[in-house]
DSSP file (Angstrom, degrees, kcal/mol; ACC not computed):
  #  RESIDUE AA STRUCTURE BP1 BP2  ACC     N-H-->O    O-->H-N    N-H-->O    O-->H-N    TCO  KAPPA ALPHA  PHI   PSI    X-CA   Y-CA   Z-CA
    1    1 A X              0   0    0      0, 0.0     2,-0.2     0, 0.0     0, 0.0   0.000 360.0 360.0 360.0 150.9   42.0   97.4   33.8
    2    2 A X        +     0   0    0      1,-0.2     2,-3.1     3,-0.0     3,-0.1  -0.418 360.0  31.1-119.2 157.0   45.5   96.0   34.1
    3    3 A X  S    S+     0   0    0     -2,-0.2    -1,-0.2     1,-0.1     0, 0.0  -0.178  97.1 110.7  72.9 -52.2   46.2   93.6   37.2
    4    4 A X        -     0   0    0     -2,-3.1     2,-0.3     1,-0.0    -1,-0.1  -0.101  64.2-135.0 -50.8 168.9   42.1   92.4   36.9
    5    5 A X        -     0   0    0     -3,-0.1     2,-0.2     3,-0.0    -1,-0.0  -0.968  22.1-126.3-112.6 121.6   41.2   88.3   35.6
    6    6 A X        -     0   0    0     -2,-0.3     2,-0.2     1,-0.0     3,-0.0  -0.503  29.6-104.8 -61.2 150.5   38.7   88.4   33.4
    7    7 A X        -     0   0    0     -2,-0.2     3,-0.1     1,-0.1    -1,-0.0  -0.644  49.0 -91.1 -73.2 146.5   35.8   85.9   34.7
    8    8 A X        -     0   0    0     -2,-0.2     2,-0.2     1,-0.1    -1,-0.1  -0.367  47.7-110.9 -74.3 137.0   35.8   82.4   32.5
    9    9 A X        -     0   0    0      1,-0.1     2,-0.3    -3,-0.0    -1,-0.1  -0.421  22.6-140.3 -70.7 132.7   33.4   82.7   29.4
   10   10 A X        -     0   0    0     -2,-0.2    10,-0.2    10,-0.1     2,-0.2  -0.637  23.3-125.0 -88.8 162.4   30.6   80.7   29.9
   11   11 A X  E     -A   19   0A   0      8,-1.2     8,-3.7    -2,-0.3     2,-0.5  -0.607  11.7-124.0-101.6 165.6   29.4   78.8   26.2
   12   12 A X  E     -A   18   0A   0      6,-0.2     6,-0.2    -2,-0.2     4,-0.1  -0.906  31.3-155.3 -99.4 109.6   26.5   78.9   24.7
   13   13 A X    >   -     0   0    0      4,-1.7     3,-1.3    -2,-0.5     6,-0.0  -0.564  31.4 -95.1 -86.2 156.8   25.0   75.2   24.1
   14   14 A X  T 3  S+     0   0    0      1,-0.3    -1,-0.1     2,-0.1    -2,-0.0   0.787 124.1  50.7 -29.2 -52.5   22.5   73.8   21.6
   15   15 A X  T 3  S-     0   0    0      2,-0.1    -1,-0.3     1,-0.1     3,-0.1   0.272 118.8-112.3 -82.1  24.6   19.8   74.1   23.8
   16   16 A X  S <  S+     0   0    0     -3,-1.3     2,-0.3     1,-0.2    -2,-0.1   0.557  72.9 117.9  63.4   7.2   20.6   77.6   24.5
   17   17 A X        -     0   0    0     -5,-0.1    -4,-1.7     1,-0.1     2,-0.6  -0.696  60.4-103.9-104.0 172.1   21.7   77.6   28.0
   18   18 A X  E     +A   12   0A   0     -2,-0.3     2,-0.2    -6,-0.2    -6,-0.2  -0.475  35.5 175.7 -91.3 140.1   24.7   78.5   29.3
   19   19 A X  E     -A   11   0A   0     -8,-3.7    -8,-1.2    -2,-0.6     2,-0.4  -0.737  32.1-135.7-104.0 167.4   27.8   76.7   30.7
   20   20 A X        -     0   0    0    -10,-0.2     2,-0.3    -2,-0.2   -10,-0.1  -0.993  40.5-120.5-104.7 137.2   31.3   76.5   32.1
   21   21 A X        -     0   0    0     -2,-0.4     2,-0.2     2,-0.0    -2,-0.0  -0.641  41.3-178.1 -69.0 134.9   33.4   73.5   30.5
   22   22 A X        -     0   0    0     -2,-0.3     2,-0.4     2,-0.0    -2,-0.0  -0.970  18.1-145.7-126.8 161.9   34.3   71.5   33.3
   23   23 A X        +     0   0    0     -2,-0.2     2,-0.3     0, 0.0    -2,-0.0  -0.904  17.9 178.8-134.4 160.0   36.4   68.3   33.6
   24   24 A X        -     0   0    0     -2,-0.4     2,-0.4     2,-0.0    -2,-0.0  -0.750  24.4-144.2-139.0 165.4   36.1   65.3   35.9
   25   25 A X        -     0   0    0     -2,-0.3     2,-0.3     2,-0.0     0, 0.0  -0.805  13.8-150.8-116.9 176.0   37.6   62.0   36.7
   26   26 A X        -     0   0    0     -2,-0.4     2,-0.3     2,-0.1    -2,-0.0  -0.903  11.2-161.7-151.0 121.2   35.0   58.9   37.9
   27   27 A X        -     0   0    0     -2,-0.3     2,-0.4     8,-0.0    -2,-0.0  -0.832  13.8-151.3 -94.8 133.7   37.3   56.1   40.7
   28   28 A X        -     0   0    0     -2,-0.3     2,-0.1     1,-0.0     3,-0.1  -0.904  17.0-148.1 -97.3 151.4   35.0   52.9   40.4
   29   29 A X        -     0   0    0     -2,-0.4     3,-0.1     1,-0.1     5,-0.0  -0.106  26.0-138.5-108.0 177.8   35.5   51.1   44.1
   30   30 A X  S    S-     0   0    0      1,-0.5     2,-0.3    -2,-0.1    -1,-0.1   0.603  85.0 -21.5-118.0 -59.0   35.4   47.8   44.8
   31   31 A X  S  > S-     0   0    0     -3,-0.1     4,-1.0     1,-0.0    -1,-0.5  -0.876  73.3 -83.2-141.6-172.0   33.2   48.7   48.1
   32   32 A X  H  > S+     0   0    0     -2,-0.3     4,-1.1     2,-0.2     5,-0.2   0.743 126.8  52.2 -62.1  -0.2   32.3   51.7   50.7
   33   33 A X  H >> S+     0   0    0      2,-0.2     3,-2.0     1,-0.2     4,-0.5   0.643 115.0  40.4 -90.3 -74.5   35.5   51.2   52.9
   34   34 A X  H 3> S+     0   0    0      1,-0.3     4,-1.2     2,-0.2    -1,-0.2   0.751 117.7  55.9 -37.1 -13.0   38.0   51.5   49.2
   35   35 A X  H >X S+     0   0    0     -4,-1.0     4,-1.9     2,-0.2     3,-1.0   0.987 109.0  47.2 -76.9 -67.2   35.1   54.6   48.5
   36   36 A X  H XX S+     0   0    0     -3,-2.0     4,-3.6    -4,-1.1     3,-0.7   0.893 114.8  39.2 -46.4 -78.7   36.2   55.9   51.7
   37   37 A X  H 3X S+     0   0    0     -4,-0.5     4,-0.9     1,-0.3    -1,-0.3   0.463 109.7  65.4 -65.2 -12.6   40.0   55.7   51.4
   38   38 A X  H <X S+     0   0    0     -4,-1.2     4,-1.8    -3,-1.0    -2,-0.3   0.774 110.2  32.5  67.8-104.1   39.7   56.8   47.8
   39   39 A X  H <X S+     0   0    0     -4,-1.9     4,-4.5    -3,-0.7     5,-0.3   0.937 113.0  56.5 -67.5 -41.0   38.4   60.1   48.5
   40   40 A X  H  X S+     0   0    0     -4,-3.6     4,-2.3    -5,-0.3    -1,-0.2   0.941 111.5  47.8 -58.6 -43.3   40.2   60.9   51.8
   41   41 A X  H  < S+     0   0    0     -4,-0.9    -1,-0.2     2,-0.3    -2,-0.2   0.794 113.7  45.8 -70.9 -36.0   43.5   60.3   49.9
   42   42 A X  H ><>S+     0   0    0     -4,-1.8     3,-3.5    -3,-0.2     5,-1.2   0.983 116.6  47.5 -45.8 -68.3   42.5   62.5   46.8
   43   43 A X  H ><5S+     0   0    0     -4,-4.5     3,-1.0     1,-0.3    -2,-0.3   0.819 106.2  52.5 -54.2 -27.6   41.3   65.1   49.2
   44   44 A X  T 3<5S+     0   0    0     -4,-2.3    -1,-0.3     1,-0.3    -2,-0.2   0.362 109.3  57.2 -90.5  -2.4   44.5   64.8   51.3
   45   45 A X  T < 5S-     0   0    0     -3,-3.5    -1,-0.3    -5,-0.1    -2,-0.2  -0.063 125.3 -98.3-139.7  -1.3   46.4   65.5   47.5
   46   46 A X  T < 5S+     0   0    0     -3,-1.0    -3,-0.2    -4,-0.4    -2,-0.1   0.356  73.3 147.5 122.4 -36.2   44.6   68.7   47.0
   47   47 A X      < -     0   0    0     -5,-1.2     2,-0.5     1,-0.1    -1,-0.1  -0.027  50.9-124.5 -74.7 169.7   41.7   67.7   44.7
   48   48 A X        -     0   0    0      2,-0.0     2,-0.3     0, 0.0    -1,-0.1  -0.909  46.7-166.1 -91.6 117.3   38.5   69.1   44.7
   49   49 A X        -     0   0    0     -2,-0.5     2,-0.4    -6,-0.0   -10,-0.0  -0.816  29.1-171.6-135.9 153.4   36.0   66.2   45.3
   50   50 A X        -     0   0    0     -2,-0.3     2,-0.3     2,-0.0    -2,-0.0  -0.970  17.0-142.8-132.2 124.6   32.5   64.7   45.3
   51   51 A X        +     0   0    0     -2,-0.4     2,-0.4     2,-0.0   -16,-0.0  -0.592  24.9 169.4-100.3 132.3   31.0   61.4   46.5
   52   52 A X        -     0   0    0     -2,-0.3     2,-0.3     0, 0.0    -1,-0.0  -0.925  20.5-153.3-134.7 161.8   28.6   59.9   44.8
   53   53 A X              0   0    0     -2,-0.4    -2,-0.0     1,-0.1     0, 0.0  -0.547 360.0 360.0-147.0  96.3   27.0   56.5   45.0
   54   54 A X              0   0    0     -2,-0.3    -1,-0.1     0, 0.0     0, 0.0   0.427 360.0 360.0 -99.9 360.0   25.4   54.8   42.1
């Protein structure tokens, strides 16, 4: 059908399940406030974000 997106092909992996490639960036912080400011300022630039704390 003309005008439709095909949906992104997922792969097949070694262990046989499926995926979508995705790609990611990792900020290391100095502490929680720079964690803080950090994200807010990504998110405030658009990106699609996740906090994590290892």
């Amino acid at each position: 059908m003309e005008g439709q997106r095909k949906a992104p092909r997922k792969l097949l992996g070694e262990n046989g399940f499926k995926y979508k490639e995705r790609f990611g960036v990792i900020v290391l912080c100095r502490d929680e406030a720079e964690h803080k400011v950090v994200y807010e300022r990504l998110k405030a630039e658009g990106y699609k974000c996740k906090v994590v704390r290892v």
